[in-house]
C-alpha positions in Angstrom: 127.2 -88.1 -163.9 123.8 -87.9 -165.2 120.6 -89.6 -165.1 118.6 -89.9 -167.6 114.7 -91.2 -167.9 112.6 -90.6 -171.2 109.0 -90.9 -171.9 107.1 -90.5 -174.9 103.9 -88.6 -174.3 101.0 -88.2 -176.8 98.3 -85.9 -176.8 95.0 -85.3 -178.8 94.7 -82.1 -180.7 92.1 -80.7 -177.7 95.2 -81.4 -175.5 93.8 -84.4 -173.5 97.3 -87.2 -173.3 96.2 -90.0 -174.7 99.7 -92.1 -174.3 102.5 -92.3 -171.9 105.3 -94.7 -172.2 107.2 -96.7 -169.6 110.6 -94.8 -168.9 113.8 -95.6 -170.5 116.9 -94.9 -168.9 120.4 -94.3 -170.8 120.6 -92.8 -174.5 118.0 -94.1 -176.2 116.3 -92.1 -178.6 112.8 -91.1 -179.6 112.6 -93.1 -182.6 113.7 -96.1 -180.5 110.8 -95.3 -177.6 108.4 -95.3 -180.7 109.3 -98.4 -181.9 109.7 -100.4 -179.0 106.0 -99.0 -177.2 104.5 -99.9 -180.6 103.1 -96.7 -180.2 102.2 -96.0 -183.9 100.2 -99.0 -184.1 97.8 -97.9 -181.3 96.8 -95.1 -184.4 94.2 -95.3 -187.2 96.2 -95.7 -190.5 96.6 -92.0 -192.8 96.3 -89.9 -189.5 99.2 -87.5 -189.1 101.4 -87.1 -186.5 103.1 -84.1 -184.8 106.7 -84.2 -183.6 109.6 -82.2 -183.0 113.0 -83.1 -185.0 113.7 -85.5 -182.1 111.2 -87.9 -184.3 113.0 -87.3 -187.7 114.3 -91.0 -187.9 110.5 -92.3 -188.0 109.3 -91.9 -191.5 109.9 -96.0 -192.5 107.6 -96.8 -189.8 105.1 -94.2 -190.8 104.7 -95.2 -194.1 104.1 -98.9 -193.6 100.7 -97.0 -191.5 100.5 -94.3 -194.7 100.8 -91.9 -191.9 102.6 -88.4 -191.7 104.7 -86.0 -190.0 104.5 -82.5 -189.0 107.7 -81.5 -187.4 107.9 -78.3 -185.5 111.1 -76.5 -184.5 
């Protein structure tokens, strides 16, 4: 058995963290830890965001903010 907790953790681009979630337990996925911390609307609108392929499922939200994402590998 496994257990599980996730956080979503943002940083500026000088590297201080400027975000972290509560933890979520069980499968849930990055795109679902966006969306329920509202964490895109803490941003200014048109501002980019960088994200690893975890993130992919975003791109409705980041739109509605004209916002955009890097994704790195």
């Amino acid at each position: 058995m496994q257990h599980l907790t996730k956080y979503l953790i943002s940083a500026t681009p000088d590297g201080y963290i400027n975000f972290i979630s509560e933890g979520f337990g069980g499968r849930i996925t990055d795109a679902a830890i966006v969306e329920k911390n509202q964490y895109l609307q803490k941003l200014p609108d048109g501002c980019a965001v960088m994200a690893d392929r975890g993130f992919k499922h975003i791109d409705h939200m980041l739109q509605k903010k004209k916002m955009y994402i890097n994704m790195f590998t």
